[in-house]
DSSP file (Angstrom, degrees, kcal/mol; ACC not computed):
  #  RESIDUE AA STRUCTURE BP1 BP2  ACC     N-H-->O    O-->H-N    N-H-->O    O-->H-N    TCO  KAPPA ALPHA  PHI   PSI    X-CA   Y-CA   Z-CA
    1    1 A X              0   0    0      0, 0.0     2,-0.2     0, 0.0     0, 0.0   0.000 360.0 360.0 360.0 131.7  134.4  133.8   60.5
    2    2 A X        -     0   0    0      2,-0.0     2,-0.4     0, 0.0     0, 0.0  -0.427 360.0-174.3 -53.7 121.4  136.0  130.3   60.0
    3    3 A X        +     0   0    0     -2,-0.2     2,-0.4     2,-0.0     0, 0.0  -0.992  11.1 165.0-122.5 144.2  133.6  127.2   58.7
    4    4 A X        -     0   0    0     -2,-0.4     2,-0.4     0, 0.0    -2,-0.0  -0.917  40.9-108.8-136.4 178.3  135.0  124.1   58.5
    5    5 A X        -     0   0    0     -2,-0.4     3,-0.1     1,-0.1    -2,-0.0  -0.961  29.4-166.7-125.6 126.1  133.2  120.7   58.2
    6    6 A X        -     0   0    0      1,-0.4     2,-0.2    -2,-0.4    -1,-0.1   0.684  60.9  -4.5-117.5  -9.5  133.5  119.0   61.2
    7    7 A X        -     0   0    0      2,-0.1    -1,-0.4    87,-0.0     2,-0.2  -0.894  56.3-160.8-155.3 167.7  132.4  115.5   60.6
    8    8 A X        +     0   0    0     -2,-0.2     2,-0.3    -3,-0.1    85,-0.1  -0.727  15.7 174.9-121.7 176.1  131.0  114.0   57.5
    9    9 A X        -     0   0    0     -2,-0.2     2,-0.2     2,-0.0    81,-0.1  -0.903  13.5-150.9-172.0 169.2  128.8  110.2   57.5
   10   10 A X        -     0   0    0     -2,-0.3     2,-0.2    79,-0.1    79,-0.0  -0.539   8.2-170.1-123.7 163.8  126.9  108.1   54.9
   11   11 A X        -     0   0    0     -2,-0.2     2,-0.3    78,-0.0    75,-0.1  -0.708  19.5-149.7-158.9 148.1  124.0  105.7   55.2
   12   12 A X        -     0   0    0     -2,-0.2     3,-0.0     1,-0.2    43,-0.0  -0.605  25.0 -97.3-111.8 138.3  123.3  103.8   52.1
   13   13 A X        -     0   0    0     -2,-0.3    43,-0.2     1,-0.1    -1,-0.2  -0.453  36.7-111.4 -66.4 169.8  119.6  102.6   51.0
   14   14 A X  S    S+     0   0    0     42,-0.1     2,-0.4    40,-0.1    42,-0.2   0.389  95.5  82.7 -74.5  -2.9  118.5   98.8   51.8
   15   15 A X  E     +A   55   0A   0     40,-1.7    40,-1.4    43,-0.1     2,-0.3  -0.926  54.5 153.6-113.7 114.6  118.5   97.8   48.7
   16   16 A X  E     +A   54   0A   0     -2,-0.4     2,-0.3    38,-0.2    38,-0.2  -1.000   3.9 163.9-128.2 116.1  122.0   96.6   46.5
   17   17 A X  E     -A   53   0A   0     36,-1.2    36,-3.1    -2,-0.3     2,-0.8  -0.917  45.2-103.1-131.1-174.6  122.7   94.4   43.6
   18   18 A X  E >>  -A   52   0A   0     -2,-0.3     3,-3.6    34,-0.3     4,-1.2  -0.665  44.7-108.2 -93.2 103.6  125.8   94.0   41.3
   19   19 A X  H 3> S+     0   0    0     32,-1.9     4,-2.3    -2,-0.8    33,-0.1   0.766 118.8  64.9   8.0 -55.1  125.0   95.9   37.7
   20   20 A X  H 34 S+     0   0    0      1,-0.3    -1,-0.2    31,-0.3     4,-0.2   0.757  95.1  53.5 -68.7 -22.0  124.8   92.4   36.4
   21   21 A X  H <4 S+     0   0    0     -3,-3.6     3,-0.4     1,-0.2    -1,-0.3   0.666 104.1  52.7 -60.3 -38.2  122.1   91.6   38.3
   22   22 A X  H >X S+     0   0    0     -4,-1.2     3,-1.9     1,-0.1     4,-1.8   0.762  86.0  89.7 -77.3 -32.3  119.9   94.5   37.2
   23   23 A X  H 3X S+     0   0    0     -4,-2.3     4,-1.0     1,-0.3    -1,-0.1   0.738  85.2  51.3 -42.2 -32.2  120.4   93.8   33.4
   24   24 A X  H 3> S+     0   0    0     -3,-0.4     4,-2.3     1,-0.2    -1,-0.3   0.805 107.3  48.7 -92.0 -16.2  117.6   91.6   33.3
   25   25 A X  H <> S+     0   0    0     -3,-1.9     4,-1.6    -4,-0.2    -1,-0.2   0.838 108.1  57.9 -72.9 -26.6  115.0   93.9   34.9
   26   26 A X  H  X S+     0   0    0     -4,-1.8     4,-1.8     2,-0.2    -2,-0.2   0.845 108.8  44.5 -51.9 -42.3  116.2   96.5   32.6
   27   27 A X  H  < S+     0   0    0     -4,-1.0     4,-0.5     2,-0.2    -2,-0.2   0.911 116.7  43.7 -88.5 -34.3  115.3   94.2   29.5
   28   28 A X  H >< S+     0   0    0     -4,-2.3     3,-2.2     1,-0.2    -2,-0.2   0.958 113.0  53.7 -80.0 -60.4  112.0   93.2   30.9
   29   29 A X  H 3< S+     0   0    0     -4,-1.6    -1,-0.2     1,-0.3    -2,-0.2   0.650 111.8  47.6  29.7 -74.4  111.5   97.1   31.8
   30   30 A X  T >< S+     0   0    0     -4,-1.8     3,-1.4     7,-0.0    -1,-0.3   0.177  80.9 134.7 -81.7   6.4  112.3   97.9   28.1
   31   31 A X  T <  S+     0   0    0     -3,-2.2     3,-0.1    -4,-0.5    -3,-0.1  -0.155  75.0  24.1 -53.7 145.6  109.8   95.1   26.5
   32   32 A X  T 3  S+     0   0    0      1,-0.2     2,-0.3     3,-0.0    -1,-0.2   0.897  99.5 123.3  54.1  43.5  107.6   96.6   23.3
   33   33 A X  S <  S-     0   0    0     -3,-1.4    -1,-0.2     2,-0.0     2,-0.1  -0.763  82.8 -84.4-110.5 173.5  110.6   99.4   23.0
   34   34 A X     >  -     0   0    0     -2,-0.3     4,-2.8     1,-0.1     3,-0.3  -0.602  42.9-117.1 -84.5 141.4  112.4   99.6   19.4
   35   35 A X  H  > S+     0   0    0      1,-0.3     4,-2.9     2,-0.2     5,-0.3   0.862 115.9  56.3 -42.4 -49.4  115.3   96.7   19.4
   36   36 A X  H  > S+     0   0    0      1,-0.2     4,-2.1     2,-0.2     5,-0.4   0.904  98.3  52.8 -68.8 -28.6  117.7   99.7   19.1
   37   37 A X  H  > S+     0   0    0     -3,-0.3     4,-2.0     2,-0.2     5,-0.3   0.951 106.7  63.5 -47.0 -61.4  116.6  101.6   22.0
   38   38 A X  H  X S+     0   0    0     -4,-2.8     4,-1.1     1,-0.2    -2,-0.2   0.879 102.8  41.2  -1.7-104.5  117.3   98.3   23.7
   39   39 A X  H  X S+     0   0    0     -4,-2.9     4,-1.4     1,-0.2    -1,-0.2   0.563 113.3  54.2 -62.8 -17.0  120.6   98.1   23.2
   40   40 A X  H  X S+     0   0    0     -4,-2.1     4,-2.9    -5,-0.3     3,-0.4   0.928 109.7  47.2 -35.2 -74.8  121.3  101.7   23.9
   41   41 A X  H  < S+     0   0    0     -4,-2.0     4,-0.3    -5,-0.4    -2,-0.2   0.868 115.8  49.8 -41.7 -42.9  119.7  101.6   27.0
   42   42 A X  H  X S+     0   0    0     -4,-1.1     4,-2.1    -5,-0.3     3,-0.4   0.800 105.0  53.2 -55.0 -43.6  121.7   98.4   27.8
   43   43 A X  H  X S+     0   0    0     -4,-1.4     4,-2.0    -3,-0.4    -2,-0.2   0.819 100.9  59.0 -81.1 -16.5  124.7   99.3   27.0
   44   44 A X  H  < S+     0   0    0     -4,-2.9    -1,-0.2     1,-0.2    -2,-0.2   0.540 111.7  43.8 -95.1  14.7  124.7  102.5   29.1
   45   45 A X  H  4 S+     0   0    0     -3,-0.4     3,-0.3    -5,-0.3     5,-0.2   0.627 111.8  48.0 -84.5 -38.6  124.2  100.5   31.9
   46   46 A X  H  < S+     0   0    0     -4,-2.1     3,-0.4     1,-0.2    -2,-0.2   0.994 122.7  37.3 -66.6 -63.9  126.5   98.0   31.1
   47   47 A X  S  < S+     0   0    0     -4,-2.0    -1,-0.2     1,-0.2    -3,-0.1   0.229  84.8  98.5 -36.4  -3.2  129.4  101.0   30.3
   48   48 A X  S    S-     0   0    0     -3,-0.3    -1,-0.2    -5,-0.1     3,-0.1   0.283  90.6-125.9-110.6  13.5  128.5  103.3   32.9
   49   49 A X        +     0   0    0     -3,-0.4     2,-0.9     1,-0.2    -1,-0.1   0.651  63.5 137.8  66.9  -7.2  131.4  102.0   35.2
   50   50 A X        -     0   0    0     -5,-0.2   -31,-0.3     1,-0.2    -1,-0.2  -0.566  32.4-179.1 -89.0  96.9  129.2  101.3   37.9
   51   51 A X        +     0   0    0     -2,-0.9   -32,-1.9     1,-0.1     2,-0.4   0.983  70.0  24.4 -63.6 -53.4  129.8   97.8   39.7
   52   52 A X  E     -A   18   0A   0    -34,-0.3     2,-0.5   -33,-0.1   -34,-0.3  -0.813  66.1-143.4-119.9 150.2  127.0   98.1   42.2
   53   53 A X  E     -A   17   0A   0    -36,-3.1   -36,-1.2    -2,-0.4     2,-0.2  -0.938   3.5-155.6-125.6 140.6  124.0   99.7   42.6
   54   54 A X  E     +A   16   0A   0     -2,-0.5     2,-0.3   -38,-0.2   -38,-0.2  -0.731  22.9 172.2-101.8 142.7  122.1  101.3   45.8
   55   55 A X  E     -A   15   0A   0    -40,-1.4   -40,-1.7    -2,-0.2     4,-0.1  -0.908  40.0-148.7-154.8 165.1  118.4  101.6   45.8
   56   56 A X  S    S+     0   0    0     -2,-0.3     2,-0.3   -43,-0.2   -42,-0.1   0.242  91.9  59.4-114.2  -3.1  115.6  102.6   48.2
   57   57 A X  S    S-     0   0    0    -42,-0.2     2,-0.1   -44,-0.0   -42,-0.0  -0.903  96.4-108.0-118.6 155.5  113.4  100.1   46.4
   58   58 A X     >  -     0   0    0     -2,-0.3     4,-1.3     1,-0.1    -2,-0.1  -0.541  43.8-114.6 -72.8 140.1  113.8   96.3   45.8
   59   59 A X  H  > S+     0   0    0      2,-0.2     4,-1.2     1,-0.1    -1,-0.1   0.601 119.0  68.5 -68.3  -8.4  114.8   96.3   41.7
   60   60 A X  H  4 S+     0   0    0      2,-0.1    -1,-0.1     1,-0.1    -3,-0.0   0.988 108.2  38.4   2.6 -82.5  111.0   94.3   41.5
   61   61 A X  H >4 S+     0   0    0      1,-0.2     3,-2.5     2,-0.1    -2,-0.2   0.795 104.9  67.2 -54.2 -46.9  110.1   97.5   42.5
   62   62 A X  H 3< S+     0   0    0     -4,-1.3     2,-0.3     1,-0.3    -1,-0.2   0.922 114.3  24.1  -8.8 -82.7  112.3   99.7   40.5
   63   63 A X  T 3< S+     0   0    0     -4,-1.2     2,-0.5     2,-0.1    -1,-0.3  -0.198  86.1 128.0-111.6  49.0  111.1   99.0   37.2
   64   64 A X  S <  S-     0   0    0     -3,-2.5     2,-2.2    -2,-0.3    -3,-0.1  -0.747  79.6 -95.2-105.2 173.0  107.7   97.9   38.0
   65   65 A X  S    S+     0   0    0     -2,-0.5     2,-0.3     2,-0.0    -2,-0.1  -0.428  73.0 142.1 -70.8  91.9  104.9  100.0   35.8
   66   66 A X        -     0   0    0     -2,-2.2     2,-0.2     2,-0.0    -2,-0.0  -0.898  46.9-116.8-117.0 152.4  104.0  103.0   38.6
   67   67 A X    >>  -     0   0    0     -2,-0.3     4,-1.6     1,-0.1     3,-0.9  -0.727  28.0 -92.2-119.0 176.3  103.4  106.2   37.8
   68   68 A X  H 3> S+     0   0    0      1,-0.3     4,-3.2    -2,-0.2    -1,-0.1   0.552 119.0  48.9 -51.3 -36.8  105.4  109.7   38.8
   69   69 A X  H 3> S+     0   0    0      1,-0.3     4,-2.4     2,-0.2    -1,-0.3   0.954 115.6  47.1 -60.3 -60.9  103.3  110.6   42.0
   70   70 A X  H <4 S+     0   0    0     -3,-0.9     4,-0.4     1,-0.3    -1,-0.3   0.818 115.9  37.1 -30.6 -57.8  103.8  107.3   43.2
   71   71 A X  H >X S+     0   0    0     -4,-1.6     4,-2.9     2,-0.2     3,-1.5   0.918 115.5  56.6 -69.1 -51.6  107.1  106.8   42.7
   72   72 A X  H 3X S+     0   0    0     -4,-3.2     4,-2.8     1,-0.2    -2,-0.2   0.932 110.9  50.7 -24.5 -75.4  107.9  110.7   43.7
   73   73 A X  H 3X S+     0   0    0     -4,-2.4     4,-1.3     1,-0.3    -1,-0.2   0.441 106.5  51.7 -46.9 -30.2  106.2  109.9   46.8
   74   74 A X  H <> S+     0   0    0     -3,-1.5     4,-1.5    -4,-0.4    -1,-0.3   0.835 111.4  41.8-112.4 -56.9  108.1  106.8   47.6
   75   75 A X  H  X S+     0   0    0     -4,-2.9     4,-0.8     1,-0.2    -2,-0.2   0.769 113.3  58.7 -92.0 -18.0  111.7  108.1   47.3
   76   76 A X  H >X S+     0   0    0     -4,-2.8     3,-2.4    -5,-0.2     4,-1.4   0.994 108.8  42.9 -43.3 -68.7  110.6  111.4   49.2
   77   77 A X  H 3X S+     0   0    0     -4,-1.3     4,-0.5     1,-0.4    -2,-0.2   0.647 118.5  46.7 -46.1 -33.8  109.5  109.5   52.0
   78   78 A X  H 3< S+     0   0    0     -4,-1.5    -1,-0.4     1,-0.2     4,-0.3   0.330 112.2  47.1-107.4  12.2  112.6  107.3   51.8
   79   79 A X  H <X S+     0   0    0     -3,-2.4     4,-1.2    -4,-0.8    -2,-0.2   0.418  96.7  67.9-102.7   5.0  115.1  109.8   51.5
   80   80 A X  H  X S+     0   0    0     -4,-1.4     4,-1.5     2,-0.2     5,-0.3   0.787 105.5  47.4 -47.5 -50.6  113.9  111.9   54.1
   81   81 A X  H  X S+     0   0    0     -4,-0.5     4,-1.7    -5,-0.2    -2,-0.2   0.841 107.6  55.8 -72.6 -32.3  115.1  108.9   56.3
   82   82 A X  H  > S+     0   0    0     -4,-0.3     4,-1.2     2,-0.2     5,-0.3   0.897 112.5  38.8 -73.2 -41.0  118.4  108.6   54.7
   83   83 A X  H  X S+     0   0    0     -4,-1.2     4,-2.0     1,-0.2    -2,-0.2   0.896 114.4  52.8 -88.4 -20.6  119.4  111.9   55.2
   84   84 A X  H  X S+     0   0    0     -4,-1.5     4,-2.0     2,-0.2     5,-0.3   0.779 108.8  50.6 -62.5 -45.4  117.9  112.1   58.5
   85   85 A X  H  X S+     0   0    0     -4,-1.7     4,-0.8    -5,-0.3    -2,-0.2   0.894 119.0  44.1 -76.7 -17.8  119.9  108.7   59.6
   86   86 A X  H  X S+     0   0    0     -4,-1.2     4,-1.1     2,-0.2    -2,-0.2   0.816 108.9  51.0 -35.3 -62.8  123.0  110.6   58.2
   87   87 A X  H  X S+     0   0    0     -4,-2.0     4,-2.5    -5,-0.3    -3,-0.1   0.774 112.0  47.6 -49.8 -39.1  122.4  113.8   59.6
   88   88 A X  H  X S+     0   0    0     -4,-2.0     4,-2.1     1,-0.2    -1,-0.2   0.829 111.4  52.3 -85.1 -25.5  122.0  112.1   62.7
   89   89 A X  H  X S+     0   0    0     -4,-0.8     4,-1.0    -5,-0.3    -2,-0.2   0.884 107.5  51.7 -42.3 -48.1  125.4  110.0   62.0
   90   90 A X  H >X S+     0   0    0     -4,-1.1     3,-2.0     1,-0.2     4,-1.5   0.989 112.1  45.9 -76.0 -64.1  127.5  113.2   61.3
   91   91 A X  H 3X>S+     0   0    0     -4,-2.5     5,-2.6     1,-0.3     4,-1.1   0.758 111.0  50.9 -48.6 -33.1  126.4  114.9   64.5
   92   92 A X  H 3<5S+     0   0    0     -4,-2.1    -1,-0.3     2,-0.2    -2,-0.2   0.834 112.9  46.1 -60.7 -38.5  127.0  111.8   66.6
   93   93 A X  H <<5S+     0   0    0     -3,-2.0    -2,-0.2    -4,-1.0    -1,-0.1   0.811 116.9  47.2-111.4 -47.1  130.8  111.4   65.0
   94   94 A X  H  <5S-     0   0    0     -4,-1.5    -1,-0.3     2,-0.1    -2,-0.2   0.811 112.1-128.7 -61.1 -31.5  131.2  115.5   65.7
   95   95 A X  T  <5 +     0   0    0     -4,-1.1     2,-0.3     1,-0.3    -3,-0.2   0.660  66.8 132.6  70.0  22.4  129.9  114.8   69.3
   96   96 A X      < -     0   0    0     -5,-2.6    -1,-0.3    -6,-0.2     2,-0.3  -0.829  54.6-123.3-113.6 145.3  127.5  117.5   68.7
   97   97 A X              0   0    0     -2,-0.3    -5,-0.0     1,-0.1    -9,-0.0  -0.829 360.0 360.0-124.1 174.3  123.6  117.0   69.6
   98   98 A X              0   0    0     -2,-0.3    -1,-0.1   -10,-0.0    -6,-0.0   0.207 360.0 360.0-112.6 360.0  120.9  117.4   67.4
């Protein structure tokens, strides 16, 4: 039997800013951590090649103090919908229904 992939499609979270943008939620994020930790942490954001960033949360949200369940809960829910608005993308682009 043959498989091939017969169309592929993306859908992107609502939320995007530019690396440079994020930096400063990172620092406030990282408040009462040791100065060198910091600038680790900074720099592998800054380094990490990445012009833009995709989120399913507002960065507000991102780095606000929540804990795992919460957060767990949050990006299940929402990537349940992304891959469901995908899914339903790829099949549309094949002509095949769902």
């Amino acid at each position: 039997m043959s498989v091939r992939i017969t169309a592929v499609a993306k859908e992107l979270p609502p939320y995007t800013r530019e690396t440079k943008e994020i930096l400063p939620f990172v620092e406030t994020w990282l408040d009462g951590q040791e100065e060198r930790f910091k600038r680790k942490v900074l720099k592998l954001f800054e380094g990490a090649g990445v012009d833009r960033r995709y989120s399913i949360m507002d960065a507000e949200e991102v780095f606000a103090p929540t804990n795992f369940e919460e957060r767990n809960a949050i990006y299940m829910r929402e990537m349940r919908r992304l891959g469901k608005e995908s899914l339903e993308k790829a099949l549309n682009k094949a002509q095949w229904k769902a």
